[in-house]
N, C-alpha and C positions, 0 to 999 in steps of 0.2 A: 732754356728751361723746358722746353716743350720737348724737343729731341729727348733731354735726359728723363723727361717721365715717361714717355712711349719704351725708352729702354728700360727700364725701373717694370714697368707693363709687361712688356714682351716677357725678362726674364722672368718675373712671379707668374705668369702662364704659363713658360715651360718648365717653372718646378714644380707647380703645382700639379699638370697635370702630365710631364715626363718621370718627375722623379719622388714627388710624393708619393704615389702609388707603391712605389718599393718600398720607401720606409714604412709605409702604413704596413705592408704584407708582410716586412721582417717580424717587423715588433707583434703584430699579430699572432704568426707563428711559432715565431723564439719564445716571445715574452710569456704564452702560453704556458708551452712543454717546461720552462723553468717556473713557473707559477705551480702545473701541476706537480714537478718535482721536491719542490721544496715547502708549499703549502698547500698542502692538499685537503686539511681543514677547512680552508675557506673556498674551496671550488665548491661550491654550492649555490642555488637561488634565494637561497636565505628569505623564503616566503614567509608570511604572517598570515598563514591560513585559517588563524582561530578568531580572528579578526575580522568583523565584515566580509564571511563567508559569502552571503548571495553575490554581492556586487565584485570578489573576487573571483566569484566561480566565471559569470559572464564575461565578465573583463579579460580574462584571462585565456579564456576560449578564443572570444572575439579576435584578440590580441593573435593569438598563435596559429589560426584559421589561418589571418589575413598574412601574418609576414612570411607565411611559411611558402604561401602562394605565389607573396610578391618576390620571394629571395627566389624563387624556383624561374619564377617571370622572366626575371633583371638577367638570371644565369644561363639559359636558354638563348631570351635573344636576345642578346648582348655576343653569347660566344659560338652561336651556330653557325657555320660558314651560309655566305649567300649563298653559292650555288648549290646547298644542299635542302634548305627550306622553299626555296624557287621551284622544286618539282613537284612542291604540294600545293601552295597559297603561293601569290603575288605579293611585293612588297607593299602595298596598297592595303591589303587584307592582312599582312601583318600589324601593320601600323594600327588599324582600324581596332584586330582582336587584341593588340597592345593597349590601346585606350579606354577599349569597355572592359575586358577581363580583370585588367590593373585598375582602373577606377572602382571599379564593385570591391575588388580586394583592398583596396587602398581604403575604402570607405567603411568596410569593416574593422579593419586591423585601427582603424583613426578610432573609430568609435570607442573599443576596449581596451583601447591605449588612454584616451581619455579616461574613463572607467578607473584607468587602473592608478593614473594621475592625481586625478581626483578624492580616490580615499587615500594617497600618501601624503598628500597636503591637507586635507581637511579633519581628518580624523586624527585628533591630537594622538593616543596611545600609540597609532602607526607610524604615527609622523617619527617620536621619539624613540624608536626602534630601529626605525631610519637612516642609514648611515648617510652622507654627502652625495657620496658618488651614485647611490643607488637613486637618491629623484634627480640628478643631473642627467644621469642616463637617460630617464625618462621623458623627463626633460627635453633634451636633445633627439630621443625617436619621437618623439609628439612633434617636434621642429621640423625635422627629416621628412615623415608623413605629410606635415601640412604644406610644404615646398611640393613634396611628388604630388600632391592632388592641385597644385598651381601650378603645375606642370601641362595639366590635360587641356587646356584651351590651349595652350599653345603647338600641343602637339597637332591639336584638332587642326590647328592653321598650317602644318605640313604631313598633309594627309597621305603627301606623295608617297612620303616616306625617307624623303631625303637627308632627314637631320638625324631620322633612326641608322641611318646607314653610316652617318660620321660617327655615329656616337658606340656602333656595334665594330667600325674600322679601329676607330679609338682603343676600345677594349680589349681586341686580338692582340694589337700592335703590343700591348702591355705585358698579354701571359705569354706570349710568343716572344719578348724581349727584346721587338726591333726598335729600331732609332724613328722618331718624326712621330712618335703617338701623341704630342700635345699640340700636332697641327690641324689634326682633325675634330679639335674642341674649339680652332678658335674660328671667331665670328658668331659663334652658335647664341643663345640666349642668353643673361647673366641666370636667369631661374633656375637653369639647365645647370651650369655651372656652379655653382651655390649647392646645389642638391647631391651632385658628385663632389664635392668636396667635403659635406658634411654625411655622406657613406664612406669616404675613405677614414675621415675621423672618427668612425665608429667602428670598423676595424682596428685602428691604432688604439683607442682605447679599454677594449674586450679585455685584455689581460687583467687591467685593473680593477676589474668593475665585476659585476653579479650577470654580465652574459656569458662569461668564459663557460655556464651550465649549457650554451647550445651543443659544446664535444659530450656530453654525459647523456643526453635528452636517452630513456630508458628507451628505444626503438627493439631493442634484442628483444624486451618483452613480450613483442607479437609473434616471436617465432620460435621461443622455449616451448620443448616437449610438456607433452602435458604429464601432471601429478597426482598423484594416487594420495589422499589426505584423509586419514583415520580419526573419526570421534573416538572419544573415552569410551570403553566398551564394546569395541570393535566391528563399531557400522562403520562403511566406507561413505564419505560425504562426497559429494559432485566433485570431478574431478575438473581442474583447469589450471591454466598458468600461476604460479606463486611468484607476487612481488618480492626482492632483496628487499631485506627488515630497513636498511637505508635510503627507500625510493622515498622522495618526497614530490608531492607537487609543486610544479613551476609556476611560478608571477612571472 
């Protein structure tokens, strides 16, 4: 019996972290481009901005401050080659600017993630507005958050940097598409693991949900030429960028 659980063990670690990863990045990417193609009605944030405005203005900032920072974090190093960030920082000093940069971010994006929690479930008119998916979402990054900020003591305990280097070998191994990438997750922490499993299930879920709005986020905005916009009567009003009549604000 013992045998057949350690086998039972062994395989759900390497699907989980050899071969999950792909399905999660299929259905991600696929499920997407056919979601945009066939309803493109609903690719939207579907915010309730008329609704407890203050606490969505903050919330929402906080919110996108923080994940924008941590997605850029996780992307960076996770997929930098060692021997290219070695000629600046030591792995030592990585770990260390891992811990406090990501904490601070973590601790913001938690806070308006909460925020933003908080008026979906408490505020009945919002609540009912509310689709399933959309506070399960939520739900689930308030989860995700509170794992990655129970992650930082433990990272603090491998300050060498040792377990960031499995977990950044791990991750090549995956976009690179060699063979042996879920050997370098195991041993590691369950916290660790737990954490990476519930970000891969937040890419498998994106299609279906109200984050597919991260492909649309208005960025072109900052780098449209400027416009020339005439009052009635023919004074010229301050010229600057014009949003599309369709831009909405993100929750």
């Amino acid at each position: 019996m013992y045998a057949l659980w350690n086998g039972f063990t062994d395989y759900l670690h390497d699907f989980l972290f050899g071969i999950y990863p792909y399905i999660c990045a299929g259905v991600f990417f696929v499920g997407s481009l056919i979601r945009f193609d066939r309803d493109q009605y609903t690719w939207r944030s579907g915010s309730s901005q008329l609704l407890r405005a203050k606490q969505l203005r903050w919330g929402s900032n906080l919110f996108h401050i923080g994940i924008l920072f941590i997605f850029v974090g996780h992307f960076v190093g996770l997929l930098t080659p060692h021997w290219l960030y070695t000629l600046f920082i030591t792995v030592e000093q990585k770990q260390m600017l891992a811990i406090v940069a990501g904490g601070i971010a973590g601790l913001i994006c938690f806070v308006g993630l909460s925020l933003l929690l908080h008026r979906r479930l408490f505020d009945e008119r919002i609540r009912r507005t509310s689709t399933t998916i959309d506070i399960a979402i939520l739900a689930l990054l308030w989860v995700q958050l509170s794992l990655g900020l129970i992650t930082l003591p433990f990272s603090i305990g491998h300050r060498d940097g040792s377990m960031m280097l499995q977990f950044s070998a791990w991750a090549q191994h995956i976009v690179t598409f060699r063979g042996g990438a879920a050997d370098f997750v195991r041993g590691t922490d369950f916290v660790f693991q737990l954490h990476m499993v519930m970000g891969m299930t937040l890419f498998l879920l994106t299609p279906f949900s109200r984050l597919v709005h991260i492909f649309s986020a208005p960025v072109w905005f900052l780098f449209r030429n400027w416009q020339i916009v005439r009052r009635r009567g023919g004074a010229t009003a301050r010229p600057g960028p014009v949003a599309a009549p369709h831009a909405r604000p993100a929750e």
